[in-house]
mmCIF file of the C-alpha atoms, coordinates in Angstrom:
data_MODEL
# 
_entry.id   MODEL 
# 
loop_
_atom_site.group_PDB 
_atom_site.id 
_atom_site.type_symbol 
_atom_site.label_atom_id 
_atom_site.label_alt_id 
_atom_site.label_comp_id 
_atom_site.label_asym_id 
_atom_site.label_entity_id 
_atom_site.label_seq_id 
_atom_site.pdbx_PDB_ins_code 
_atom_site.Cartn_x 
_atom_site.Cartn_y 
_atom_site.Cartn_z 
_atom_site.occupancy 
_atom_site.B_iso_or_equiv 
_atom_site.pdbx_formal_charge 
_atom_site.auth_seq_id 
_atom_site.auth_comp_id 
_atom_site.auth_asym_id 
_atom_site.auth_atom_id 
_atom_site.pdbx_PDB_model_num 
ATOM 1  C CA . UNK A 1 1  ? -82.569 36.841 -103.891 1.00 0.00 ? 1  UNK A CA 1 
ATOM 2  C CA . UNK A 1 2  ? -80.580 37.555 -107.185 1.00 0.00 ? 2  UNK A CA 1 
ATOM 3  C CA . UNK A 1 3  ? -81.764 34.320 -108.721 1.00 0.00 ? 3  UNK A CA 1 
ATOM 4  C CA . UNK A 1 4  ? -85.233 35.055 -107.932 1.00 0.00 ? 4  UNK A CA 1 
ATOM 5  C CA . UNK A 1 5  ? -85.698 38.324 -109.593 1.00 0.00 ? 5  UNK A CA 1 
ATOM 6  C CA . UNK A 1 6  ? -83.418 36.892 -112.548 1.00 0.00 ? 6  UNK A CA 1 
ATOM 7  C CA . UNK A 1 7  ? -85.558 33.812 -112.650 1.00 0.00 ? 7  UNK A CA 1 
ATOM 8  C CA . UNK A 1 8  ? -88.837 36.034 -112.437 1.00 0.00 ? 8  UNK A CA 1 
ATOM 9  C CA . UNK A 1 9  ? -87.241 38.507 -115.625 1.00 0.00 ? 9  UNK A CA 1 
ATOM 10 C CA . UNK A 1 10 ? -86.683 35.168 -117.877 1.00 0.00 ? 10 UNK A CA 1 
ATOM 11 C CA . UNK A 1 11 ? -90.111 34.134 -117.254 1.00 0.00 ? 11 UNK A CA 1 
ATOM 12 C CA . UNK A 1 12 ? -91.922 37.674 -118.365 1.00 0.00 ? 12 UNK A CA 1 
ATOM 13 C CA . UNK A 1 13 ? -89.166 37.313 -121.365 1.00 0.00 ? 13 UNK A CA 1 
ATOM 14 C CA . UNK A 1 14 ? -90.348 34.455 -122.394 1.00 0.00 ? 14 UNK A CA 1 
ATOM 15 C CA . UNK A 1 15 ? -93.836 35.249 -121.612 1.00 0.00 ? 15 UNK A CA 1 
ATOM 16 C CA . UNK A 1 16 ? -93.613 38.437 -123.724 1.00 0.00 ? 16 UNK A CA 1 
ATOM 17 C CA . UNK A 1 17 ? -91.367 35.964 -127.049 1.00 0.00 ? 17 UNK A CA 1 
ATOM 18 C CA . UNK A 1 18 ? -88.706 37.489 -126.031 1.00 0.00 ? 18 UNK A CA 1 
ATOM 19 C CA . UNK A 1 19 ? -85.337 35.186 -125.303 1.00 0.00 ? 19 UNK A CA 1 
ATOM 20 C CA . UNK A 1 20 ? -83.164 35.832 -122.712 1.00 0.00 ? 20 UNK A CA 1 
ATOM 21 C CA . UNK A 1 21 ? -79.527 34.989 -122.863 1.00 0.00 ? 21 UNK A CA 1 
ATOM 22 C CA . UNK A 1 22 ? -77.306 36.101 -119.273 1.00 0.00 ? 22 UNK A CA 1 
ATOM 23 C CA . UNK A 1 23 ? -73.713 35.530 -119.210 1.00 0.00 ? 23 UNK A CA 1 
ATOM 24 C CA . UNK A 1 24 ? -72.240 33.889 -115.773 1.00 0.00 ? 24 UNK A CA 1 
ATOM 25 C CA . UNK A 1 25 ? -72.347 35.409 -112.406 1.00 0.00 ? 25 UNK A CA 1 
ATOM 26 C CA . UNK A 1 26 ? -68.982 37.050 -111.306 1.00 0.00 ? 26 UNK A CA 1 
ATOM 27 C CA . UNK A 1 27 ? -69.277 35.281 -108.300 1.00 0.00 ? 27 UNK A CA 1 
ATOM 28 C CA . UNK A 1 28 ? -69.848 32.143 -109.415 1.00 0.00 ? 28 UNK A CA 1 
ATOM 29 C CA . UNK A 1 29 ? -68.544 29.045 -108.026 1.00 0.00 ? 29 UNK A CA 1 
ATOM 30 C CA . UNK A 1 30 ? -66.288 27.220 -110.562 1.00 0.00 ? 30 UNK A CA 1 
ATOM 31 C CA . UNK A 1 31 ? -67.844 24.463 -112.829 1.00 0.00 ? 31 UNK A CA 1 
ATOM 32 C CA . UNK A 1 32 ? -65.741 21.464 -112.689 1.00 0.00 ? 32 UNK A CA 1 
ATOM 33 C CA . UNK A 1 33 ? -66.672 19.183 -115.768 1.00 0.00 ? 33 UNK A CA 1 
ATOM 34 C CA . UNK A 1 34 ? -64.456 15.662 -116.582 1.00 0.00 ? 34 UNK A CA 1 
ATOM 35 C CA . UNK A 1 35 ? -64.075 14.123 -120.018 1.00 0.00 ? 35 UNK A CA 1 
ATOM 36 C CA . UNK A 1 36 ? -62.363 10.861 -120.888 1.00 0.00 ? 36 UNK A CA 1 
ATOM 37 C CA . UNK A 1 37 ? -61.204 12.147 -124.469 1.00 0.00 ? 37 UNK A CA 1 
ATOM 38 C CA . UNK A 1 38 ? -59.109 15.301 -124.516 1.00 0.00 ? 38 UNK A CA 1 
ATOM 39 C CA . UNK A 1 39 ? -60.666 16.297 -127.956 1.00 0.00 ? 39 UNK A CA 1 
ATOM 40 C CA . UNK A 1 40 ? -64.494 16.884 -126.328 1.00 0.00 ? 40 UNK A CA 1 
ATOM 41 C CA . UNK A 1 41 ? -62.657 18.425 -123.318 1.00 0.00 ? 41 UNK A CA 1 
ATOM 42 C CA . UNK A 1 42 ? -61.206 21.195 -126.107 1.00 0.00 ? 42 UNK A CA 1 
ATOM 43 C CA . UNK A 1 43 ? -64.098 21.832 -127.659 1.00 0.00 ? 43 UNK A CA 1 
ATOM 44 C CA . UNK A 1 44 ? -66.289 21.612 -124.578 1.00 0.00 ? 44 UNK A CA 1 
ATOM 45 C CA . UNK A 1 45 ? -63.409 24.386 -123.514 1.00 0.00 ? 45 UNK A CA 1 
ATOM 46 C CA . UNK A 1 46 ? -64.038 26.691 -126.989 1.00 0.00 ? 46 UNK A CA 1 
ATOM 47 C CA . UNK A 1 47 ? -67.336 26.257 -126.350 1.00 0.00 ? 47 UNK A CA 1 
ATOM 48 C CA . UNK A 1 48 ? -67.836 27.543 -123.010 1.00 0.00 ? 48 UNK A CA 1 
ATOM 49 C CA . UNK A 1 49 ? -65.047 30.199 -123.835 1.00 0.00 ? 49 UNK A CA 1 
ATOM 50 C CA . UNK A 1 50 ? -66.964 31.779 -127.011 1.00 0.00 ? 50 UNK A CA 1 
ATOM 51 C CA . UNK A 1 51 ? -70.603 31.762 -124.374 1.00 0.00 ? 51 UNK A CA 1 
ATOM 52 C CA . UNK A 1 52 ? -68.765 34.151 -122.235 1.00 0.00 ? 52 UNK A CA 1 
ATOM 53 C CA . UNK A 1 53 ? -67.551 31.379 -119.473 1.00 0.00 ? 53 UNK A CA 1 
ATOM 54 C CA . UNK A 1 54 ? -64.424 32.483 -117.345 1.00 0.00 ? 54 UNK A CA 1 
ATOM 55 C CA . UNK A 1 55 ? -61.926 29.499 -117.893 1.00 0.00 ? 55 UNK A CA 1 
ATOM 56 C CA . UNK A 1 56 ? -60.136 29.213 -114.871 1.00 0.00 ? 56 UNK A CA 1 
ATOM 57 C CA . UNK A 1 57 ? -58.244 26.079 -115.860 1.00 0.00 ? 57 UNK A CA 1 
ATOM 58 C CA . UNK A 1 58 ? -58.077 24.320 -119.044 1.00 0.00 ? 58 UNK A CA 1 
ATOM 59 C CA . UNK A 1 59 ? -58.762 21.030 -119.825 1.00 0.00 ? 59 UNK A CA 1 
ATOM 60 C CA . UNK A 1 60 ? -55.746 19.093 -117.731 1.00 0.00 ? 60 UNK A CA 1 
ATOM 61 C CA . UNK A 1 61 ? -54.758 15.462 -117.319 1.00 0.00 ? 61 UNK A CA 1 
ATOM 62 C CA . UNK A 1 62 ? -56.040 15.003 -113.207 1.00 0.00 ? 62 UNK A CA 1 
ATOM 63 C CA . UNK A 1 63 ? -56.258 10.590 -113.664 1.00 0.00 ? 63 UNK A CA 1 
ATOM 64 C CA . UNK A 1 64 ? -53.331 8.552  -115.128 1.00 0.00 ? 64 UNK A CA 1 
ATOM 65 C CA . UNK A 1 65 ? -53.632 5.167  -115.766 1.00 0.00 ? 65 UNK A CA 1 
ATOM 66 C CA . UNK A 1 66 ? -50.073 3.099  -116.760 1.00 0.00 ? 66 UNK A CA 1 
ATOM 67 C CA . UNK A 1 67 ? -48.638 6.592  -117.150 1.00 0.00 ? 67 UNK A CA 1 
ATOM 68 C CA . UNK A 1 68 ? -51.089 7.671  -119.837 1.00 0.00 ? 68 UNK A CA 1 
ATOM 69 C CA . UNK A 1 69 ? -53.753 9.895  -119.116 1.00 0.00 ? 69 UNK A CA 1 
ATOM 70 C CA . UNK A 1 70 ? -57.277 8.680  -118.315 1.00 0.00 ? 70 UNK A CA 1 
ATOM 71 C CA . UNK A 1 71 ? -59.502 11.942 -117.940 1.00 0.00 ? 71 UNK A CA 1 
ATOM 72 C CA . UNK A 1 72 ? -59.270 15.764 -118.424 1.00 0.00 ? 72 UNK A CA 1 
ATOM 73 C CA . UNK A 1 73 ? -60.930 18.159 -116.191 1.00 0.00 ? 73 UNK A CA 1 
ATOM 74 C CA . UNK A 1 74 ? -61.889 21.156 -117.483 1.00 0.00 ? 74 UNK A CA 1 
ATOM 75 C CA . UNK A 1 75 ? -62.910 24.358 -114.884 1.00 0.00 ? 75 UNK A CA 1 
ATOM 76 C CA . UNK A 1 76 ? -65.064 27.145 -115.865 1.00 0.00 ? 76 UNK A CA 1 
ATOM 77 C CA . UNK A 1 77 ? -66.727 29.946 -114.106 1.00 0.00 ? 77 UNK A CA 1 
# 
């Protein structure tokens, strides 16, 4: 029901030129994203930080390969 009536606001925004920016439901199930460089999982992380995003864990090593890490996963609510 939320999403409806937030998805009906946005579109009388934008019908009216208005732009609508909302920040993250509270209740929001975590985003889990996975990079294979650990620079684009930082900024990803800044990113998503400075656009309001809860960061519920940073970007951390979760596939080793030969003892090195192999992909970052980055959560974000």
């Amino acid at each position: 029901m939320l999403t409806a009536v937030r998805s009906a606001a946005a579109a009388l925004a934008v019908a009216a030129g208005l732009t609508v920016v909302t920040a993250p439901a509270a209740t929001a199930a975590p985003r889990v994203l996975y990079f294979s460089d650990l620079d684009r999982c930082r900024v990803a992380q800044l990113n998503y930080a400075r656009s309001g995003w809860f960061i519920r864990q940073g970007c951390t090593a979760d596939v080793h390969v030969n003892g090195k890490p192999a992909r970052w996963r980055l959560m974000v609510e």
